[in-house]
N, C-alpha and C positions, 0 to 999 in steps of 0.2 A: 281670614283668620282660621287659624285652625284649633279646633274648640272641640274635637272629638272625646279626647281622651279627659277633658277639662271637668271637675265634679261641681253640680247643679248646686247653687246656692238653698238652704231652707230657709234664709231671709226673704221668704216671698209671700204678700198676699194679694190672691188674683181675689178684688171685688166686681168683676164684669159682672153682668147681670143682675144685680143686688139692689138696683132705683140710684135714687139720690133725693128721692120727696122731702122738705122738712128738715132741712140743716141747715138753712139759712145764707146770711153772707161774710162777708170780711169784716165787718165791725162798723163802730161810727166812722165816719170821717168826710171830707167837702164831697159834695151831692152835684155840683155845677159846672162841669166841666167843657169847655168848646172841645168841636170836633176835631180841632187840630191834636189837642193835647190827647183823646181818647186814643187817635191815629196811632203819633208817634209812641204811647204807651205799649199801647196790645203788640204793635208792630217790635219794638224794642224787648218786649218781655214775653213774646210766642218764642224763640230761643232760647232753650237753657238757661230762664230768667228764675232766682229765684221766689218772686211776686209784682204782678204788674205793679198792687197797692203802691208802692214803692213810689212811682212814677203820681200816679192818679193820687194819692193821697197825702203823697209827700212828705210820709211819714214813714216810719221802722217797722218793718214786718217782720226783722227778728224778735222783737218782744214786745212792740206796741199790740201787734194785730194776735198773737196770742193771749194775751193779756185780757184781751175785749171779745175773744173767742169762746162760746162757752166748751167746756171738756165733755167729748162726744164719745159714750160708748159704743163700739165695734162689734159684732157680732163674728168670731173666726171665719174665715172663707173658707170654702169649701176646698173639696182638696186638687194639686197643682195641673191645670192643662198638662197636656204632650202636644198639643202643637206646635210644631218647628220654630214661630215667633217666641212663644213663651218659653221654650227649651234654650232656645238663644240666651234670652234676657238674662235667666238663671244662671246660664255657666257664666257668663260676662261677672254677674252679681260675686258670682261662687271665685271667678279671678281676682277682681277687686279685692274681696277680703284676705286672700291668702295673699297678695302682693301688698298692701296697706299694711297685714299685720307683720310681713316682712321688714317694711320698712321704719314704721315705728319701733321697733324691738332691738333692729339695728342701727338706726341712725339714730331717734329719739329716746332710745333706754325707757319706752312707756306700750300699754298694752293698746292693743286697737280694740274697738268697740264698733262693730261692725252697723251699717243703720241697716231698716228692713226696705224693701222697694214694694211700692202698691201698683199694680194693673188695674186702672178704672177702666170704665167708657161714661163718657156724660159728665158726671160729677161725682162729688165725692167729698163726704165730711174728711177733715183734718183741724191742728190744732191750731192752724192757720186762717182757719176758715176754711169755706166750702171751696175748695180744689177742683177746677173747669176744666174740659178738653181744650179748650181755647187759648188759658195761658200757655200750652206747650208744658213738656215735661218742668217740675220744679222739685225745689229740697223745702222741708218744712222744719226747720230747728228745734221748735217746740215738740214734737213726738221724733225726731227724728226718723224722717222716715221721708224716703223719694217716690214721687207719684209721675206714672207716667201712664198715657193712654198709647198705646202700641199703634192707632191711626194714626198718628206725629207719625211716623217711618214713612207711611205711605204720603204727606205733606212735603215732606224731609227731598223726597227723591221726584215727586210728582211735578211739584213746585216751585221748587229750589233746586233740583239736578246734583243732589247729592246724596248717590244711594252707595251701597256696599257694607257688605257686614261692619268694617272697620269703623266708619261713619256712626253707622248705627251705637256702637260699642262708645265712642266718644261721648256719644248723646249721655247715656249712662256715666261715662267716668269724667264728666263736666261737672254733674251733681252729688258725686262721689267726692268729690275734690270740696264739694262746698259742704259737707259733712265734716271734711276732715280739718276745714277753717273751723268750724264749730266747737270740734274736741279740743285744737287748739289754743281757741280763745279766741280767734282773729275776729270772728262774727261778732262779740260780744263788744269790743272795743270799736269797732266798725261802728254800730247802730248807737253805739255811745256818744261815738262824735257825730254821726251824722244828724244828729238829735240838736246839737249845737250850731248846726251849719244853714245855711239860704239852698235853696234848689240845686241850684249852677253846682255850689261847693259839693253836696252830697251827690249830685249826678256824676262828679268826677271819682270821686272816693267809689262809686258804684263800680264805674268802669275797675277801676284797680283792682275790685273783689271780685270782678269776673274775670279779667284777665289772669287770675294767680289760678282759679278753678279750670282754667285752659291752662293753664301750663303747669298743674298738679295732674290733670288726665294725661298731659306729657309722660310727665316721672309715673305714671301708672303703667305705662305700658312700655317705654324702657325699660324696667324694671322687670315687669312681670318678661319681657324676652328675653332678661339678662338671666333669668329664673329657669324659663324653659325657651332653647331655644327654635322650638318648633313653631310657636304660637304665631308672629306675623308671616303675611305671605308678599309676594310682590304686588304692590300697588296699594296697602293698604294703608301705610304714612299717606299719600297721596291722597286716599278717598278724605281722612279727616282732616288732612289741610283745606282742602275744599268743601267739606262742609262747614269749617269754622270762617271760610272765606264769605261764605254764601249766607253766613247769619250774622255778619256785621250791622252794625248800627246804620251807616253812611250808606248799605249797602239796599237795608229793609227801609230806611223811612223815604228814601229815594223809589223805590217800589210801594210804598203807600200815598205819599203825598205828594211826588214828585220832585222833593227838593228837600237838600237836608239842614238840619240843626243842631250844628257840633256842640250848643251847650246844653240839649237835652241828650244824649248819648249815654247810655248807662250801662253798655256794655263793651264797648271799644270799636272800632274799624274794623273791616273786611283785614286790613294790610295790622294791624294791633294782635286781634285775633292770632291768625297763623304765625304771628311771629312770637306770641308767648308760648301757643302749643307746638312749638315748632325747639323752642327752646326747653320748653322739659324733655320732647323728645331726643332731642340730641344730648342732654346733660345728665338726665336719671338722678337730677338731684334735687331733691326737695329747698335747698338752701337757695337754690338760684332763681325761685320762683318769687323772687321778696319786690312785688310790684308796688310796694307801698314807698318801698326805699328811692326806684327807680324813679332818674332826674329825665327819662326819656321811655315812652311806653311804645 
């Protein structure tokens, strides 16, 4: 990617070094779970999951686990790294908003409302509850605000064989995408039904909301090269098809437990994955990304 010329988002709080002592956890909810089920969760939601609870507690994390979260004062972070990783993050952050508020303005006739992006290491209060390295990057609705610990990259590529700036950039505009279900509404109607639904049912409705956030970081970066057309380079569609390959469902519980289970799935297939971000790619349209509609994912 080429990101030189690109301006450093101020949507950024770097909390590295700050503790995490004394924030507690995700709320009440079932304390008993077999090992299988822990697997397939953590396995399913360390990818651009917006919360494992999801899985493990089998309830809404868009406003159950806020709800039961208590509201945690911040203390501003200190001021923004220059190391090349966090210079990254920013411009990435700082393209997002100028291409989001692009598209809202023009295709939506509404303003965009930008979220902020937090750098932990370890943990980290949210209004989600205590936010872990462990889940992998997530979106937290109730502060809006994306947490990611910048060791996820070196997982991403160590582990899973999916490195390259552009990968990295996905990682970010997956959670940006589930921001923008929020302003939306989609998140709100989501946790509404899934509230009404058995497991099976909301584990399907899950995959849907993650597949539209893989095919809105599509239309993000369409978009943003239809904008400037310097930003991708060659091979950079590539690296993020292959990282959305490599954080399939089918893909990760087959690598945790050896064998998979399509009705716990709450984020879609290796073969689901790249073919939703494969279709915002190719389309740069917000309209085309309506996974809820689709009779075939």
């Amino acid at each position: 990617m080429r990101l030189d010329d690109e301006a450093e988002s101020q949507n950024v709080e770097d909390r590295r070094g700050e503790g995490s002592g004394g924030f507690g956890g995700f709320g009440a909810g079932p304390r008993t779970l077999g090992i299988g089920t822990i697997l397939v969760a953590l396995a399913a939601s360390y990818f651009f999951g917006i919360d494992p609870s999801v899985i493990m507690q089998g309830a809404s994390v868009l406003q159950g686990s806020q709800q039961q979260a208590p509201q945690q004062q911040h203390v501003p972070s200190h001021p923004p790294a220059k190391d090349q990783m966090t210079v990254f993050v920013r411009k990435v952050l700082g393209n997002t908003e100028r291409t989001w508020s692009h598209i809202f303005e023009t295709d939506l006739n509404r303003r965009y409302a930008p979220p902020t992006l937090v750098i932990f290491s370890g943990a980290t209060p949210t209004a989600c509850g205590t936010g872990q390295s462990a889940m992998g990057p997530f979106y937290c609705p109730g502060d809006q605000k994306v947490y990611i610990d910048l060791a996820f990259y070196d997982e991403l590529r160590q582990r899973f064989g999916a490195g390259g700036d552009f990968a990295q950039a996905y990682v970010i505009a997956h959670e940006i995408g589930h921001h923008v279900q929020n302003l939306l509404g989609v998140s709100g109607k989501v946790d509404a039904a899934r509230r009404r639904m058995g497991e099976a049912q909301a584990n399907q409705l899950s995959v849907r909301v993650e597949l539209q956030a893989d095919c809105l970081a599509g239309v993000w970066a369409a978009t943003a090269e239809r904008m400037n057309q310097q930003l991708l380079e060659p091979g950079d569609i590539e690296e993020g098809l292959k990282a959305a390959a490599a954080i399939g469902d089918d893909r990760l519980q087959k690598q945790a437990q050896g064998y998979v289970v399509p009705e716990a799935f709450t984020h879609g297939t290796s073969e689901q994955r790249t073919r939703w971000l494969r279709q915002g790619l190719t389309s740069g349209d917000i309209r085309k990304c309506d996974t809820f509609a689709a009779k075939q994912l």
